[in-house]
C-alpha positions as CSV (number, residue, x, y, z in Angstrom):
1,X,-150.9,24.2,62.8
2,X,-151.5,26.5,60.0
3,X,-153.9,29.6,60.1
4,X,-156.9,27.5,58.2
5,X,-156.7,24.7,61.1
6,X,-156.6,27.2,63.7
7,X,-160.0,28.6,61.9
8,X,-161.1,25.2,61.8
9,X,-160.3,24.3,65.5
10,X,-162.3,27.8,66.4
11,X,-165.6,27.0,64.5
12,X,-165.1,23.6,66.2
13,X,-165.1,24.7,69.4
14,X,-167.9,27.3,69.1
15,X,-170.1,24.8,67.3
16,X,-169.5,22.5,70.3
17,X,-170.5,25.3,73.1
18,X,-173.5,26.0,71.1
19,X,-174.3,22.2,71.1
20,X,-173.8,22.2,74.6
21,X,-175.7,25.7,75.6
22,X,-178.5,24.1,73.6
23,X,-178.0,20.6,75.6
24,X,-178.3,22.9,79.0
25,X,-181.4,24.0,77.6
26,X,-183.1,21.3,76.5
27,X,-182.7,19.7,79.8
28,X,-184.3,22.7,81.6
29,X,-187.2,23.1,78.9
30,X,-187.3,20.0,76.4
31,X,-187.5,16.5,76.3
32,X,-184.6,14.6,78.2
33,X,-184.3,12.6,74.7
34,X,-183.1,16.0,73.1
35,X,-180.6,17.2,76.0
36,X,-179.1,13.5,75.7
37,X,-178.6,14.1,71.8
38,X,-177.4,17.7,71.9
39,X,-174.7,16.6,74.5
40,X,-173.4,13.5,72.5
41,X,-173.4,16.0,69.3
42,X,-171.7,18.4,71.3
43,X,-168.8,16.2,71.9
44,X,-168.1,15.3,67.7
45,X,-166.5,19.4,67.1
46,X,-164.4,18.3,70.4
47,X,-163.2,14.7,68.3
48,X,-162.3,17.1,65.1
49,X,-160.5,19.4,67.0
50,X,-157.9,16.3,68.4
51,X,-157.8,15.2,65.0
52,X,-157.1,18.5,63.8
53,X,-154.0,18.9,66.1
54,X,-152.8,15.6,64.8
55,X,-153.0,15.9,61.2
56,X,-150.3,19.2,62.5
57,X,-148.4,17.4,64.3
58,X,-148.0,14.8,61.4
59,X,-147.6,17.5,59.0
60,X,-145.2,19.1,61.1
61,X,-143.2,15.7,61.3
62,X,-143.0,14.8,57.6
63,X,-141.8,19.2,57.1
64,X,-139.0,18.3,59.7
65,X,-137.9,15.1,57.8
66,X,-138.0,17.1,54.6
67,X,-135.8,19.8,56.1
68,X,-133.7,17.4,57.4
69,X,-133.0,15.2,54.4
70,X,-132.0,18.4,52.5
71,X,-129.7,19.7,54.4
72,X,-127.4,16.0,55.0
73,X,-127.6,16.0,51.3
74,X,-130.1,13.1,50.1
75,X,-133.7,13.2,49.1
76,X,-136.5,13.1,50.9
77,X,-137.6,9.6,50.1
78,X,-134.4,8.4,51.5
79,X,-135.4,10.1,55.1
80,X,-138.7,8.6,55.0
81,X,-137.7,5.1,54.0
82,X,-134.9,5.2,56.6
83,X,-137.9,6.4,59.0
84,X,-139.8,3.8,58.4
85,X,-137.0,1.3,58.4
86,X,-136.1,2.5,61.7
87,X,-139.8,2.1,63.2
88,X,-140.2,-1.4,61.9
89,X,-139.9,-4.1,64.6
90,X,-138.4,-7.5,63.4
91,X,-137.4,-8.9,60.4
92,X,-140.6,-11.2,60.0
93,X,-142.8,-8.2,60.8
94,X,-141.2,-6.7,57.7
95,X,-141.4,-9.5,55.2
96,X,-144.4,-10.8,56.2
97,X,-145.7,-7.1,55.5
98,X,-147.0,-6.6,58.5
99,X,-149.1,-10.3,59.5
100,X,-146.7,-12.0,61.7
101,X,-144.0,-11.0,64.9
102,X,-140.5,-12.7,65.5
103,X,-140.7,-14.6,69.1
104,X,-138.2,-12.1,70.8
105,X,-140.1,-9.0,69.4
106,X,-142.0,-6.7,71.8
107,X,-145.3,-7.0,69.4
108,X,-145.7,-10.3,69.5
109,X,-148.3,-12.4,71.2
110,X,-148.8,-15.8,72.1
111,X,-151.8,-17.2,69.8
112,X,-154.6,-19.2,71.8
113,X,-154.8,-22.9,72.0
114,X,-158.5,-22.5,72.0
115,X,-160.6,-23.4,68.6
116,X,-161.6,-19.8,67.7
C-alpha cells in the first residue's frame, strides 16, 4: 500500500469507531432504531478498508509482473497474457469465453435435469 491508502485505511477506521462510539451511545440514550443503524454504518469504513488492501495487493501483483517481464527481456503484455494463459482452466472455458467447462475440469458442474 502506498502512503494515500494508508491515509485512506486511517480515516476509515476512525470514521468507523466514531460510528460505533455513537452506536454505544445511542443504545444507552436513543432509540434502539438508531443504535441498530449506527452499528451497521459502522461496519461500511471496515468493508473499504478490505477493499483497500486488495486493490494493494493487486497493484502490487501487476508491479511484480511488470518488473519481471523487464528483466527476462519481453514486454509487459507478454507477462500478463502468459498470466492469464496460465490461470485459465480448459480449453472450452477459453473458447467459449468464459460460458462453458470441459468434463474433466475442476470448474465444471453437472447441470440439473430439473425444468428451471
Amino acid at each position: 500500500m502506498n502512503c494515500s491508502s494508508r491515509l485512506l485505511c486511517l480515516l476509515y477506521v476512525t470514521t468507523s469507531g466514531g460510528l460505533a462510539w455513537t452506536s454505544i451511545l445511542e443504545v444507552r440514550y436513543g432509540p434502539m432504531w438508531a443504535a441498530c443503524l449506527f452499528a451497521a454504518a459502522s461496519l461500511v469504513p471496515v468493508i473499504a478498508v478490505v477493499r483497500e488492501t486488495v486493490i494493494g495487493e493487486q497493484r502490487r501483483i501487476l508491479l511484480d509482473l511488470i518488473a519481471r517481464a523487464s528483466r527476462g527481456g519481453g514486454d509487459a503484455a507478454d507477462a500478463i497474457v502468459r498470466a492469464e494463459l496460465d490461470s485459465a482452466c480448459c480449453e472450452r472455458w477459453w473458447t467459449s469465453l468464459g460460458t462453458e467447462h470441459e468434463m474433466t475440469c475442476r470448474h465444471w458442474m453437472p447441470h440439473s435435469s430439473s425444468a428451471a
